[in-house]
N, CA, C and O atoms as CSV, one atom per row, in Angstrom:
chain,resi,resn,atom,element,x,y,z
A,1,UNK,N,N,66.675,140.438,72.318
A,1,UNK,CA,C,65.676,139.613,71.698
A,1,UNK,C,C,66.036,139.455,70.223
A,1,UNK,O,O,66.509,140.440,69.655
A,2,UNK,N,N,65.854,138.259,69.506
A,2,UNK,CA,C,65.966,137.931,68.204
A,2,UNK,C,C,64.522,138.144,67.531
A,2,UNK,O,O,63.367,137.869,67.854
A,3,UNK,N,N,65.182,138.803,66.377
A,3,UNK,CA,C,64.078,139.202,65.315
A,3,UNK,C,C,63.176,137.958,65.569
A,3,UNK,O,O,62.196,138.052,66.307
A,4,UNK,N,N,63.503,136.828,64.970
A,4,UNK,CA,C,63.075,135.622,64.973
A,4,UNK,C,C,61.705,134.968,65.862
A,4,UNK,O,O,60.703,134.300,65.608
A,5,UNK,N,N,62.294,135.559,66.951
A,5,UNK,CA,C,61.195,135.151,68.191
A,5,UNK,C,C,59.848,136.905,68.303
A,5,UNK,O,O,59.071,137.175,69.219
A,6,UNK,N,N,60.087,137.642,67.079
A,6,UNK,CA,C,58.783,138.346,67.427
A,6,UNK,C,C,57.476,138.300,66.241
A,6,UNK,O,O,57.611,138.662,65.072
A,7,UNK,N,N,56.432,137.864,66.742
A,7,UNK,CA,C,55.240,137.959,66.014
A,7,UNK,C,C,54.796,138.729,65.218
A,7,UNK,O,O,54.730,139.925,65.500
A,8,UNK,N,N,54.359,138.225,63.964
A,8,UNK,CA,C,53.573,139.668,62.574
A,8,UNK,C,C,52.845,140.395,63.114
A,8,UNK,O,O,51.799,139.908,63.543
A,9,UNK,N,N,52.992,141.213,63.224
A,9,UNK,CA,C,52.718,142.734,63.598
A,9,UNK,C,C,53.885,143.988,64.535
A,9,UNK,O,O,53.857,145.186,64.817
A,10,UNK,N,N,54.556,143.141,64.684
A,10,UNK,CA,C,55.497,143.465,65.358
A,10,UNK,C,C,56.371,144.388,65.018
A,10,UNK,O,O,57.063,144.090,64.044
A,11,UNK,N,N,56.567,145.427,65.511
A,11,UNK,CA,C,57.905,146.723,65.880
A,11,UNK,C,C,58.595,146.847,66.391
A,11,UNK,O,O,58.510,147.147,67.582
A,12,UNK,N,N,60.018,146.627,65.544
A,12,UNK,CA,C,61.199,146.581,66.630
A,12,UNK,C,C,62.501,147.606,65.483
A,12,UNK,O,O,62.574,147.756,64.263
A,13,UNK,N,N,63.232,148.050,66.499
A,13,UNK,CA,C,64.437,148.758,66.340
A,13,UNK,C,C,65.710,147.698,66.081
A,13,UNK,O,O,65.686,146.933,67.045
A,14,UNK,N,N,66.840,147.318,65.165
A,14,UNK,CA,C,67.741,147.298,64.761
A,14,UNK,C,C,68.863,147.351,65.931
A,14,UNK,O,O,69.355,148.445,66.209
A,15,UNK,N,N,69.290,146.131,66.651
A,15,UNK,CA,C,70.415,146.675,67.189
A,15,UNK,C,C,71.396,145.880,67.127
A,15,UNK,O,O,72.084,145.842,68.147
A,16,UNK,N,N,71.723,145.187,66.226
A,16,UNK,CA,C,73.254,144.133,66.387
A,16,UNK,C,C,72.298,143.332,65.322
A,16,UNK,O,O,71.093,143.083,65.287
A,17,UNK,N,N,73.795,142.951,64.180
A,17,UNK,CA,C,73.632,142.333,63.431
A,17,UNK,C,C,74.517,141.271,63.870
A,17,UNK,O,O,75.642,141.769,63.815
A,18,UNK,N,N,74.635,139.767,64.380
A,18,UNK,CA,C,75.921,139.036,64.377
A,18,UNK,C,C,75.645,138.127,63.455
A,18,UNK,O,O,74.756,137.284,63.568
A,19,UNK,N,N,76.812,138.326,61.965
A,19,UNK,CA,C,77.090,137.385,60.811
A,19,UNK,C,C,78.145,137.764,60.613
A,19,UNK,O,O,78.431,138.959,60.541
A,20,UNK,N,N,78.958,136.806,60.480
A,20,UNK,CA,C,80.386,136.917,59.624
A,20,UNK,C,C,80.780,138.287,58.419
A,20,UNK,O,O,80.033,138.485,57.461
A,21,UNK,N,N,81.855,139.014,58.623
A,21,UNK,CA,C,81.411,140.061,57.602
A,21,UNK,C,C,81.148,140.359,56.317
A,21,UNK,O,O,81.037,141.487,55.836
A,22,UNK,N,N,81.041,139.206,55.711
A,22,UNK,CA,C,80.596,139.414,54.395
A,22,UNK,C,C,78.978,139.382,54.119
A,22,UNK,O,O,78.293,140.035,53.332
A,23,UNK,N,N,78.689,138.529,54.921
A,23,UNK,CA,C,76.748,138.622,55.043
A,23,UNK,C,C,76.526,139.515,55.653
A,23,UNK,O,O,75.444,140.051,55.416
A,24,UNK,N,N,77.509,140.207,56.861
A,24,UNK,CA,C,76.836,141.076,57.317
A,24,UNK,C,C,76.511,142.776,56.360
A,24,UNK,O,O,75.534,143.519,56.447
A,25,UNK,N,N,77.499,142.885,55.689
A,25,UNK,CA,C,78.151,143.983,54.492
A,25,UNK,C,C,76.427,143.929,53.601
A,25,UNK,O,O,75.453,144.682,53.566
A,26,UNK,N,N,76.719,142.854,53.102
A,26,UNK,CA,C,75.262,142.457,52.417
A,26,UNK,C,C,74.324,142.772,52.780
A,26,UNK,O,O,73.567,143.274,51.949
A,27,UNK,N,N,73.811,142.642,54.346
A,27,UNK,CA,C,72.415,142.902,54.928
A,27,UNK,C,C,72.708,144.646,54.868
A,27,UNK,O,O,71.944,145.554,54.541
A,28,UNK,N,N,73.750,144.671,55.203
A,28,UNK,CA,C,73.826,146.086,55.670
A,28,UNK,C,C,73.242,147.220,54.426
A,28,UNK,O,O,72.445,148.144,54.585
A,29,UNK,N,N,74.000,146.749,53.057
A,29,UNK,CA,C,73.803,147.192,52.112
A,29,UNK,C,C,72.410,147.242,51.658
A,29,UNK,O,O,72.020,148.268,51.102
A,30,UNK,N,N,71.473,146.074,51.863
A,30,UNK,CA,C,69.793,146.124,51.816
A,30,UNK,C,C,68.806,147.211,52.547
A,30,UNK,O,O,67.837,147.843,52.125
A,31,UNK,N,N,69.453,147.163,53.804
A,31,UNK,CA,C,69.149,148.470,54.749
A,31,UNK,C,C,68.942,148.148,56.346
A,31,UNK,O,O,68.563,148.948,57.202
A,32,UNK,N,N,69.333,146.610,56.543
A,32,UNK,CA,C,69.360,146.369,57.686
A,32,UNK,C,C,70.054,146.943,58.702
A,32,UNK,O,O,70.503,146.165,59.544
A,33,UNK,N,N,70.300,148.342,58.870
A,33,UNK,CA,C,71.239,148.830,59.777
A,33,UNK,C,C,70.496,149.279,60.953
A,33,UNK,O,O,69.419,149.849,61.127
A,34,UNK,N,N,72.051,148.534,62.200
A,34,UNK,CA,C,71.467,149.153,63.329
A,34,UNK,C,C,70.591,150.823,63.580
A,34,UNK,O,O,71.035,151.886,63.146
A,35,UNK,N,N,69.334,150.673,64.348
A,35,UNK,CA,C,68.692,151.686,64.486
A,35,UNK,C,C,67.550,152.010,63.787
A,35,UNK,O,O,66.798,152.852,64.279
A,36,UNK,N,N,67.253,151.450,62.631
A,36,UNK,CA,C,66.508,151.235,61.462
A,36,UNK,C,C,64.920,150.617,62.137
A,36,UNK,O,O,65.027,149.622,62.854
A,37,UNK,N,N,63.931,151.011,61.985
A,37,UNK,CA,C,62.345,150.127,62.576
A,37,UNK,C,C,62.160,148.996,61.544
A,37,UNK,O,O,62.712,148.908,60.447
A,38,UNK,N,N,61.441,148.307,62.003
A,38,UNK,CA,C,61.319,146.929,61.410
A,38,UNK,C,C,60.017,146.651,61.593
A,38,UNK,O,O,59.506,146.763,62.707
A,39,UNK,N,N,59.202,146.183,60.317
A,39,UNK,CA,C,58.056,145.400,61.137
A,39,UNK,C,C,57.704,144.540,60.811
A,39,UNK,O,O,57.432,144.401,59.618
A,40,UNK,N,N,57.555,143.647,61.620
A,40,UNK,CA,C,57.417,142.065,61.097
A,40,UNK,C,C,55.581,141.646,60.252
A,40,UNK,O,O,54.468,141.318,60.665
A,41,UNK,N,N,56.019,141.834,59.360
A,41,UNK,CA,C,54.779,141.207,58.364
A,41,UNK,C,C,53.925,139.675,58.214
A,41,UNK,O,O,52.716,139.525,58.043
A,42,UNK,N,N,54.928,138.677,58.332
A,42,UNK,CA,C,54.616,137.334,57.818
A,42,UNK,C,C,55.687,136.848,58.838
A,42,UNK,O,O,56.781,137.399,58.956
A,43,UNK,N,N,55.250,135.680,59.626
A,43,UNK,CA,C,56.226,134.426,59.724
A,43,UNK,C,C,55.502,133.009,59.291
A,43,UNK,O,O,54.473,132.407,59.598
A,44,UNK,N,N,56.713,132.802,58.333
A,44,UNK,CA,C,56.003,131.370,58.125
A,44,UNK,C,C,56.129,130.174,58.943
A,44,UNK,O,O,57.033,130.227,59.776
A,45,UNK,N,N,55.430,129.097,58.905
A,45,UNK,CA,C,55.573,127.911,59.872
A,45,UNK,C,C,56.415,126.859,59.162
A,45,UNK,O,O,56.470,126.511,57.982
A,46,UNK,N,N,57.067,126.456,60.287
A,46,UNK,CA,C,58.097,124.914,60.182
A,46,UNK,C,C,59.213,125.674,59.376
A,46,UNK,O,O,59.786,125.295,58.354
A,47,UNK,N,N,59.379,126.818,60.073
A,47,UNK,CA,C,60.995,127.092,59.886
A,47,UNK,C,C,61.281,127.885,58.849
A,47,UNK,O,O,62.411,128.224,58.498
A,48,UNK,N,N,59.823,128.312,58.143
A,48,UNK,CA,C,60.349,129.200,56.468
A,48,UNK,C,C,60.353,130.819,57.225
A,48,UNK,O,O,60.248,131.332,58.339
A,49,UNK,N,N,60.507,131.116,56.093
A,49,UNK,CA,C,61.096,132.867,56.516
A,49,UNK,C,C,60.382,134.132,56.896
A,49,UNK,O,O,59.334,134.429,56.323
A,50,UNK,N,N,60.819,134.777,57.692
A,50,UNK,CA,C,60.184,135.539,58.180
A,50,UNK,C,C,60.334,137.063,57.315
A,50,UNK,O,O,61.364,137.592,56.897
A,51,UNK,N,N,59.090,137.477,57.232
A,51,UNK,CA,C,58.671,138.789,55.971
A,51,UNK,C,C,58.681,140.262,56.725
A,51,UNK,O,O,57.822,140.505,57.573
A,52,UNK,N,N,59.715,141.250,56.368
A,52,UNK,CA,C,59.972,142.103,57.036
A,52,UNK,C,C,59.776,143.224,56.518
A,52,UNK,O,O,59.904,143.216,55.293
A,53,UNK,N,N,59.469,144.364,57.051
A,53,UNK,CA,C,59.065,145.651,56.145
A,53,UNK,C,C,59.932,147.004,56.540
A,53,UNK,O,O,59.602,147.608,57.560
A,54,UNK,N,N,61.313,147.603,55.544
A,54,UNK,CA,C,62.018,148.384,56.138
A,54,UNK,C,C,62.131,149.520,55.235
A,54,UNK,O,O,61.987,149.367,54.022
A,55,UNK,N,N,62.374,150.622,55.745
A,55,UNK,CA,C,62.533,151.415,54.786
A,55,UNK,C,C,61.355,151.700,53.544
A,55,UNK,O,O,61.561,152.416,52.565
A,56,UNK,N,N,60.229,151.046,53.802
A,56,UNK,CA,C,58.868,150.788,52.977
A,56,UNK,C,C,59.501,149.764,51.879
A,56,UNK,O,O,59.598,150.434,50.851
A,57,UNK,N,N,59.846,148.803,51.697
A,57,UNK,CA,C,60.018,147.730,50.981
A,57,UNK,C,C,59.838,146.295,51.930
A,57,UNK,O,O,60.033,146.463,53.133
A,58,UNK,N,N,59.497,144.953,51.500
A,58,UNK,CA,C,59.469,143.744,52.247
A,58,UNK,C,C,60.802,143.218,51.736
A,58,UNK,O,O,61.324,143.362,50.630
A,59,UNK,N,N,61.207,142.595,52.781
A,59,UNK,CA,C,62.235,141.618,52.351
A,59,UNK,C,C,61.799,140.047,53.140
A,59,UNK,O,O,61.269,139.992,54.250
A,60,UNK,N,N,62.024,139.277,52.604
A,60,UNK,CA,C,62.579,138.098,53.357
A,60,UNK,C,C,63.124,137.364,54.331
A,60,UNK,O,O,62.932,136.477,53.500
A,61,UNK,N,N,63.422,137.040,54.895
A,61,UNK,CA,C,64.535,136.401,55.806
A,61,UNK,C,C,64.547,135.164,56.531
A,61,UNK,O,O,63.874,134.820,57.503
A,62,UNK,N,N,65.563,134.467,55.789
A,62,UNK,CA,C,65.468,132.751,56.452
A,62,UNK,C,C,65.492,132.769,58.088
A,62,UNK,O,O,66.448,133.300,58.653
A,63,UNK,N,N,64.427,132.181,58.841
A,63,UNK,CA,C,64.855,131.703,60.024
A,63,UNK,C,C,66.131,131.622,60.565
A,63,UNK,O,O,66.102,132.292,61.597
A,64,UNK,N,N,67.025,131.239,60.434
A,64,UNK,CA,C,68.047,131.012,60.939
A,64,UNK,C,C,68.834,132.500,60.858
A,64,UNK,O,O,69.454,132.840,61.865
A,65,UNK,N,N,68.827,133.462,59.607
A,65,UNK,CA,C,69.256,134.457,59.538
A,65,UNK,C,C,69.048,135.515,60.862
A,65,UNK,O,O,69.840,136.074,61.621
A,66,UNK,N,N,67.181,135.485,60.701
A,66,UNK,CA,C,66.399,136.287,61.177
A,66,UNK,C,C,67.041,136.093,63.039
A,66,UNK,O,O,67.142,136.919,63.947
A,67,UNK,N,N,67.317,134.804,62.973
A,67,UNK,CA,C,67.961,134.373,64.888
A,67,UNK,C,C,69.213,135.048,65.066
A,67,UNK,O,O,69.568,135.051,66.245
A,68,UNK,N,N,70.162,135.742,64.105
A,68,UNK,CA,C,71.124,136.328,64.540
A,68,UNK,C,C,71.128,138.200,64.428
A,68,UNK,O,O,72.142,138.833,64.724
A,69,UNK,N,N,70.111,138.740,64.060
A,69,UNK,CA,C,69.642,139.704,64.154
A,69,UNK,C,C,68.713,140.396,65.359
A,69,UNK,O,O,67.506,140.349,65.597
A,70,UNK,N,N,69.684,140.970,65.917
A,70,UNK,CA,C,69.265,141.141,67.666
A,70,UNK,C,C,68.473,142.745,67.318
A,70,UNK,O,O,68.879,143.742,66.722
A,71,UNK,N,N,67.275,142.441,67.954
A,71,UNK,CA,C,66.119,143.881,68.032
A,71,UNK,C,C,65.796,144.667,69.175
A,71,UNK,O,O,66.583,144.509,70.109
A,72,UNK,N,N,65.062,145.298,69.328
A,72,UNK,CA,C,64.426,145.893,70.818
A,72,UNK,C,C,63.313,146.315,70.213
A,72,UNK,O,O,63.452,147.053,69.237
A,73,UNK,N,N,61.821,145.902,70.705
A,73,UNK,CA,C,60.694,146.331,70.670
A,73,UNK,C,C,60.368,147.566,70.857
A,73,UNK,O,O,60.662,148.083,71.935
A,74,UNK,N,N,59.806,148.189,70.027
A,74,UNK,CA,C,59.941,149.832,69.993
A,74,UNK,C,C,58.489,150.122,70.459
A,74,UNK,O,O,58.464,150.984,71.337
A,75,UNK,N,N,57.371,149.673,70.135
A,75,UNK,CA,C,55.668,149.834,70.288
A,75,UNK,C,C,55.570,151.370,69.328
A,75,UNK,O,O,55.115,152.447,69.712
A,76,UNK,N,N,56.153,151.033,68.007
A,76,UNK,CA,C,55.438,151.812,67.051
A,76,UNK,C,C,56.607,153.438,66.895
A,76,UNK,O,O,56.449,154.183,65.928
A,77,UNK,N,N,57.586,153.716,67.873
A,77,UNK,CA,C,58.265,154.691,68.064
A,77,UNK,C,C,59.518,154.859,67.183
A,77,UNK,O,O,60.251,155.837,67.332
């Protein structure tokens, strides 16, 4: 499942980042690493970015980003 397609409130686990490796280095470096919980805060409508909460900080993330960031629904674990 893609980050992308889960709803604000949502808990999911980190499992595959697919971006070219220099964006991926980047995310990685923010704290997007596989295994990591995630919870989806905000999605905005008509395509703006989806608001993520890791490590206790929010970040951002363009739609299109957020679609190549593969998750697994954890239910809070």
């Amino acid at each position: 499942m893609k980050l992308s397609d889960l709803p604000a409130g949502s808990l999911c686990r980190i499992k595959e980042l697919q971006f070219d490796p220099t964006l991926k280095r980047k995310l990685l470096e923010m704290g997007l690493i596989p295994g990591q919980i995630v919870e989806v805060i905000q999605v905005s409508p008509f395509g703006g970015p989806v608001k993520i909460k890791i490590k206790g900080y929010c970040l951002a993330v363009r739609k299109s980003d957020a679609e190549k960031i593969i998750v697994e629904e954890c239910n809070g674990k």
